[in-house]
ZAPAFI-728305 format. One line per 8 residues: their letters; for each residue x, y, z of N, C-alpha, C. Coordinates in steps of 0.001 Angstrom, whole numbers. Atoms other than C-alpha are relative to their C-alpha. Example, Ala and Ser with C-alpha at 12.3 -4.5 7.8 and 13.67 -1.06 7.14 Angstrom:
REM residues 2
as	890:-1190:0:12300:-4500:7800:900:1200:0; -820:-1190:-60:13670:-1060:7140:-770:1090:730 $
END
This chain:
REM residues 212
xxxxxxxx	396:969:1037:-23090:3566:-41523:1086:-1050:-175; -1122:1417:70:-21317:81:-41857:-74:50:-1689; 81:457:1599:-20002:-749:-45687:554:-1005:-422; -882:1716:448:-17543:-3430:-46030:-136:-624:1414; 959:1093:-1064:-18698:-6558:-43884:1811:215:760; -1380:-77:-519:-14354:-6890:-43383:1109:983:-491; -1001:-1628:615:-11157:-4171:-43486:395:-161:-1386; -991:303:1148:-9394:-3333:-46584:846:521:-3 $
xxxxxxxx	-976:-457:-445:-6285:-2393:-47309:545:592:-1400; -569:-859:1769:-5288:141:-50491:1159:84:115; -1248:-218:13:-2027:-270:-51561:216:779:-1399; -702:-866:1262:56:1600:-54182:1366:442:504; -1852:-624:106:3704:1545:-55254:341:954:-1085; -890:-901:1190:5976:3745:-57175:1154:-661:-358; -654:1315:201:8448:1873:-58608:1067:707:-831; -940:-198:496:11723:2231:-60362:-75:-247:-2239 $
xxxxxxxx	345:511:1209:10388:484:-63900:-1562:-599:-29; 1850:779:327:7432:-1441:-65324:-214:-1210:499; 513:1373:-188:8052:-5075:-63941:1061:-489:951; -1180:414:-773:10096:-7330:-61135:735:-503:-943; -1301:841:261:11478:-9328:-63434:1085:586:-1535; -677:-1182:900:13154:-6505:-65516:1140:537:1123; -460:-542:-984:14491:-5739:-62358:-241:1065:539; 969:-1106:-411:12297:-3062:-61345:-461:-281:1404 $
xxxxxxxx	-86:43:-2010:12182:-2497:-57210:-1301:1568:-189; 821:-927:-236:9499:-741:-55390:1171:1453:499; -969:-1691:-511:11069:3621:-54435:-1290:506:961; 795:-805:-769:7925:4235:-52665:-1375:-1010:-14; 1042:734:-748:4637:2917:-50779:-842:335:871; 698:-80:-421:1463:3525:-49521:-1423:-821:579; 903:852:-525:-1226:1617:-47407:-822:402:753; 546:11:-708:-4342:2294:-46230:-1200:-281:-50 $
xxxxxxxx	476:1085:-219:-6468:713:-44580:-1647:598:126; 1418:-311:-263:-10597:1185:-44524:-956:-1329:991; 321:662:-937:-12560:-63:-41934:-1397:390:170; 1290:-471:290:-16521:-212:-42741:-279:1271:-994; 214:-837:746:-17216:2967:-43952:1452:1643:-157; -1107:-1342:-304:-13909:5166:-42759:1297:-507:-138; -1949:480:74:-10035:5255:-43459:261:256:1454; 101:-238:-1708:-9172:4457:-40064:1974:79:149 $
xxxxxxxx	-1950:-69:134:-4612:3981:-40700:726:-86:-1297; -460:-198:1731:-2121:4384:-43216:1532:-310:329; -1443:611:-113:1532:3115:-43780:692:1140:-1366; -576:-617:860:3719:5322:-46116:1521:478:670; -1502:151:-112:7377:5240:-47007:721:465:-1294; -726:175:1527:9878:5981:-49585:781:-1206:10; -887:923:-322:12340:3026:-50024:1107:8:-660; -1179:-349:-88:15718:2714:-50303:393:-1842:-583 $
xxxxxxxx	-9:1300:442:16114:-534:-52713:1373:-151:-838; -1351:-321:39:19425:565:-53694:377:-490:-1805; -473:159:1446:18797:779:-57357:-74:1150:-650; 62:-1340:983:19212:3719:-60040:-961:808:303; 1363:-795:270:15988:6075:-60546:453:161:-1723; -240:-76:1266:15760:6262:-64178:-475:1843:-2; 616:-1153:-123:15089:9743:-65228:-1520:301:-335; 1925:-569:403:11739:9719:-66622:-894:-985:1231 $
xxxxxxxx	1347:334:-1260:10410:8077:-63527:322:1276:1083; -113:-1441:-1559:11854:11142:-61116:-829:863:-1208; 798:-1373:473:10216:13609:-64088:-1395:-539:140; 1647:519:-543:6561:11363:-63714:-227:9:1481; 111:254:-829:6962:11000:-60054:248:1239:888; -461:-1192:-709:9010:13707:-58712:1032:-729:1112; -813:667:-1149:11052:11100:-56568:1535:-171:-656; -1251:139:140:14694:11470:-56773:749:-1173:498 $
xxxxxxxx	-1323:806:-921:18306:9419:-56280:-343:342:1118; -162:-975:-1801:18405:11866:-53151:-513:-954:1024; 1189:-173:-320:15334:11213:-52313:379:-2239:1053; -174:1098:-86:15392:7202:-52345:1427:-715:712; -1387:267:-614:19066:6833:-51073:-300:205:1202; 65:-424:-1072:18110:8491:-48146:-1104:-667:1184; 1569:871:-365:14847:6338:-47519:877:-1190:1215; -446:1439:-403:14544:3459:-45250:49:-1272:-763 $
xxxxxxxx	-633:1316:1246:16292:37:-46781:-1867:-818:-154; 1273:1243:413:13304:-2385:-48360:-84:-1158:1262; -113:643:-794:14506:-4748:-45943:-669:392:1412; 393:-627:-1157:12915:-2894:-43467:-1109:-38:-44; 837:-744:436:10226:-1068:-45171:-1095:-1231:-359; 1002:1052:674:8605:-4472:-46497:-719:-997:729; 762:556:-1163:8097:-6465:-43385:-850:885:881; 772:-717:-736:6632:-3234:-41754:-1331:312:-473 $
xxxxxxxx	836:-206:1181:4360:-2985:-44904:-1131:-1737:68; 813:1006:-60:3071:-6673:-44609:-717:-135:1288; 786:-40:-1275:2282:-6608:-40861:-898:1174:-378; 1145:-616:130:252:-3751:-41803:-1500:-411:-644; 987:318:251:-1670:-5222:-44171:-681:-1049:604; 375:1564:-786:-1625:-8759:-42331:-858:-826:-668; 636:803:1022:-4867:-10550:-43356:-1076:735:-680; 1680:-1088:530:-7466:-7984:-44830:312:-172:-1294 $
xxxxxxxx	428:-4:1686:-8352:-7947:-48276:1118:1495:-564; -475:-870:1337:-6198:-6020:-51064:-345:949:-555; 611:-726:1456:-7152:-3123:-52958:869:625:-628; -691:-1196:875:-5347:-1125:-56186:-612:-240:-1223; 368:-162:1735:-5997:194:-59302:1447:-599:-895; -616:915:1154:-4615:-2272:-61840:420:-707:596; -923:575:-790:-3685:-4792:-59159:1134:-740:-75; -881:783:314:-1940:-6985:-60928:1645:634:9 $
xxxxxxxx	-1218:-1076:-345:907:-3947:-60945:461:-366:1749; -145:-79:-1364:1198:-3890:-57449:-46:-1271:456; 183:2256:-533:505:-7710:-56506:1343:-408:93; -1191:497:88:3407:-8322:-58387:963:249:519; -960:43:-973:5601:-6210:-56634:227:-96:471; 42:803:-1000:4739:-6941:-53792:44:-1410:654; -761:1180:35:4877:-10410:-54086:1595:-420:-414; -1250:449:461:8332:-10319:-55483:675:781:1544 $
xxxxxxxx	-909:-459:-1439:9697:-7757:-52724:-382:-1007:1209; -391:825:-1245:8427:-10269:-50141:309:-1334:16; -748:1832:474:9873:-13493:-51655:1246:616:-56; -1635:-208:-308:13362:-11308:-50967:147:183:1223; -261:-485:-1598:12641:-10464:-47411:-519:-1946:837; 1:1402:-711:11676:-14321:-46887:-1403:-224:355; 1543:-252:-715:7826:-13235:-45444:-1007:12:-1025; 914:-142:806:5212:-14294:-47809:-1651:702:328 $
xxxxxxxx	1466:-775:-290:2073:-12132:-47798:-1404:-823:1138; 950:740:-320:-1216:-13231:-45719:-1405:651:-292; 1219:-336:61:-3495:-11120:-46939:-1238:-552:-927; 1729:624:186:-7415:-12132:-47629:-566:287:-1790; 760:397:1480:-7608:-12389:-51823:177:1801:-347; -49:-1124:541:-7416:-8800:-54197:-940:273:-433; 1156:-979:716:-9669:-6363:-55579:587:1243:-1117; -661:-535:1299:-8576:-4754:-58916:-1105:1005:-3 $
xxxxxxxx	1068:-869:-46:-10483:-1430:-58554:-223:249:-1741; 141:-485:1404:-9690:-396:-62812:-1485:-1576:-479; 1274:1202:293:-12291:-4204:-63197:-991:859:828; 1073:-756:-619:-14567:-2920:-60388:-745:1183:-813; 568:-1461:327:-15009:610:-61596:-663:-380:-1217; 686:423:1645:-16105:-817:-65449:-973:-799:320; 1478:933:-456:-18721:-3391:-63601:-780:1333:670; 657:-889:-795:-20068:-674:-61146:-212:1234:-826 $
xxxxxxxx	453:-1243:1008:-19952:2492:-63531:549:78:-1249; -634:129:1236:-19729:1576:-66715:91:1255:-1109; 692:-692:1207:-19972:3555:-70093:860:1665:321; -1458:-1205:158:-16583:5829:-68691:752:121:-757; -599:-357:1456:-14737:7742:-71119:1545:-461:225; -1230:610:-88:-11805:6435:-69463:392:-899:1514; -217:92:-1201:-10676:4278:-66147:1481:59:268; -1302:-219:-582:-7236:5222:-65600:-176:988:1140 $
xxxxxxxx	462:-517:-1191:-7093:6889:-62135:53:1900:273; 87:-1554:620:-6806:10640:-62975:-1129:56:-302; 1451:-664:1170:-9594:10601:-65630:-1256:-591:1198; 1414:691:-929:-11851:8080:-63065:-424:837:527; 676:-1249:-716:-11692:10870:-60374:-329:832:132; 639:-1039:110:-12391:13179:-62233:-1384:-499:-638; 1102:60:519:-15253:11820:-64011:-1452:-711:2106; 1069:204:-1453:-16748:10737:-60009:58:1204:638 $
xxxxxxxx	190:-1024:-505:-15589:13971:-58597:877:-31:1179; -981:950:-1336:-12741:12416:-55777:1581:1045:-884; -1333:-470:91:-9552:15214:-56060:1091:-783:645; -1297:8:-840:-6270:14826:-55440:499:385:850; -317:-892:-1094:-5019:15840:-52010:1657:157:-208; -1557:326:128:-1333:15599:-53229:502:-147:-1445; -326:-106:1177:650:15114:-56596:-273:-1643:-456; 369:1501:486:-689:12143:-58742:1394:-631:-706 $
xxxxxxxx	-1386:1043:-165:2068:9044:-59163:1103:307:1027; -312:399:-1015:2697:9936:-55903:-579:-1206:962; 1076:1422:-344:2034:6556:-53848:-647:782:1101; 909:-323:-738:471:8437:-50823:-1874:527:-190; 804:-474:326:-1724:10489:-53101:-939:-914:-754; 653:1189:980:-2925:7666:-55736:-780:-925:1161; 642:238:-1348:-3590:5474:-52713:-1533:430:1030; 1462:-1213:-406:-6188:8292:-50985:-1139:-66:-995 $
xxxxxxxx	795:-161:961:-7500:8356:-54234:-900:-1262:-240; 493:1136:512:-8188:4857:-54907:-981:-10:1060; 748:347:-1017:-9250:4452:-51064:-1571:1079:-337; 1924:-633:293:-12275:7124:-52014:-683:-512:-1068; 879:1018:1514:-13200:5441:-55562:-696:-1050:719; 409:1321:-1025:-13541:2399:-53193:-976:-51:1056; 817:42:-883:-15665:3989:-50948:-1473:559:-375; 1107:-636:755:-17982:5781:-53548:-1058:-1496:-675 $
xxxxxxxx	868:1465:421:-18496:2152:-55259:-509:-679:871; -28:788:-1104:-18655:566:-52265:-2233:840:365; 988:-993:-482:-21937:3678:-51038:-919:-543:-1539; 671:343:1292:-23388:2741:-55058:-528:-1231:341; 1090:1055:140:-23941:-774:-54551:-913:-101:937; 251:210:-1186:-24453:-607:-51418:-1986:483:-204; 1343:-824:-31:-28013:1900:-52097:-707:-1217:-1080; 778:820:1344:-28434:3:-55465:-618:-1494:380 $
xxxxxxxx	185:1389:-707:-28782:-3598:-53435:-746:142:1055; 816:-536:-1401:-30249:-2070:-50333:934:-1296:587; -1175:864:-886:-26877:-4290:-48838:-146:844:1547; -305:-80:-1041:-26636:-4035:-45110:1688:414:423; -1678:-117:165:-22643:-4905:-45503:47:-117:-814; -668:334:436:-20468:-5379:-48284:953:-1205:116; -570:779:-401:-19038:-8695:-48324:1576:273:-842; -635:69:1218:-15103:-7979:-50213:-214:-1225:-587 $
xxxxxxxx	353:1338:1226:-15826:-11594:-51473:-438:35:-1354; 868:185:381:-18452:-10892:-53077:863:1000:-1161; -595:-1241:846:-16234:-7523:-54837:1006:-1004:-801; -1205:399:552:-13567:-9902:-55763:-707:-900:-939; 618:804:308:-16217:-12519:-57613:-463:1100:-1370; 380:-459:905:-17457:-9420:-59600:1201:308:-1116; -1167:-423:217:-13913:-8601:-60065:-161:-1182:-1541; 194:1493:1201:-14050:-12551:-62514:-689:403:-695 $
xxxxxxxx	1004:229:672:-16776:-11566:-64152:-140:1382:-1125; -523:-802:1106:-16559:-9644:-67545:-1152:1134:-96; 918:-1312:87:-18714:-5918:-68171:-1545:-1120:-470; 1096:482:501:-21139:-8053:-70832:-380:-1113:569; 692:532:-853:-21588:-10813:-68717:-735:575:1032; 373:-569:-863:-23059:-8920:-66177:-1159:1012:-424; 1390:-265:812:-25782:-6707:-68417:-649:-1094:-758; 1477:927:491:-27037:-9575:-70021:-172:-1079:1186 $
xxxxxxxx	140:136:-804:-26920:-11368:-66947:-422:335:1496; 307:-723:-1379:-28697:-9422:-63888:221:-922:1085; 181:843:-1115:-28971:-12548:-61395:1503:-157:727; -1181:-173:-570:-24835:-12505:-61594:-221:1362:1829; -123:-1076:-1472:-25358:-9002:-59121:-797:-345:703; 466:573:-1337:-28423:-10517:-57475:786:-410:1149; -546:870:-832:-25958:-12733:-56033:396:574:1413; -739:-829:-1026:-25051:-9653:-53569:-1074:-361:1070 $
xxxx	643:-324:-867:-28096:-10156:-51653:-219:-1378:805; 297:1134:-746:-27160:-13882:-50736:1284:-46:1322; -948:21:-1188:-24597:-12361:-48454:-526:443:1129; 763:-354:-1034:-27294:-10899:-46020:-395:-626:838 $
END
């Protein structure tokens, strides 16, 4: 079965703090990539950004000094991380988290991003299944039924996770539209468009079937 018309690419960091310009560096990184209907590669790293670990991010995370000292440098880790994604479309839960870091770590390595526009799965998931008791990415997968294969605010595991949310919504509209492909365009357009616009508006989701 074909689902997205082009690849995507799930990212998720772990991070040292809440923001770049706090001075908060990515400690860890995951990428992978979906291709129609299957995770076809994956990029994962710890990184070595050569700043503190605060303690209450090693007790949420489980990622140590050790741990991160020992990693490969950012300088490394961040150009190997953009050729991965290259030009495919974006995905994370809460993207704007992740965007940012990623845009800031690669305005230090010199290599500005090329990838194909974002997809904020926490927007998605509230257009596509609304009337959840919560969308933070724990409660989401459990209320769809998508475990954890690993420890959550780990980036490998969160990542996996998102990439199946992504592929469950993706299988929803897909039946609900009788879509052929998935255009991400078309995901990133719903992405703009607010919960109540979209119930009192039906013709907004028509719009999926002018990508056929």
């Amino acid at each position: 079965m074909s689902l997205f018309k082009t690849p995507l690419v799930v990212l998720d960091f772990e991070t040292s703090g809440q923001a770049p310009h706090q001075g908060a560096r990515i400690t860890e990184v995951a990428a992978i990539r979906i291709e129609g209907d299957t995770i076809t590669d994956r990029y994962c790293s710890l990184v070595n950004c050569g700043v503190r670990i605060p303690y209450f991010i090693t007790e949420l995370t489980g990622i140590t000094q050790k741990m991160v000292d020992s990693a490969p440098p950012a300088a490394q880790v961040v150009p190997d991380l953009l050729r991965f994604i290259g030009s495919d479309t974006l995905v994370a839960h809460n993207a704007a988290f992740d965007e940012g870091f990623l845009k800031s770590e690669a305005d230090r390595t010199g290599i500005w991003p090329e990838y194909d526009g974002v997809i904020c799965t926490v927007k998605l998931m509230r257009r596509v299944f609304p009337g959840l008791a919560s969308y933070s990415l724990g409660k989401l997968a459990a209320s769809l039924g998508v475990r954890f294969q690993g420890a959550a605010h780990r980036a490998e595991a969160d990542a996996q996770v998102t990439a199946e949310l992504m592929l469950k919504a993706g299988i929803h509209l897909q039946q609900q539209w009788q879509l052929e492909k998935i255009d991400p365009r078309w995901l990133m357009y719903l992405n703009q468009q607010t919960p109540a616009a979209l119930r009192k508006h039906p013709a907004l989701w028509q719009m999926a079937t002018d990508q056929q």
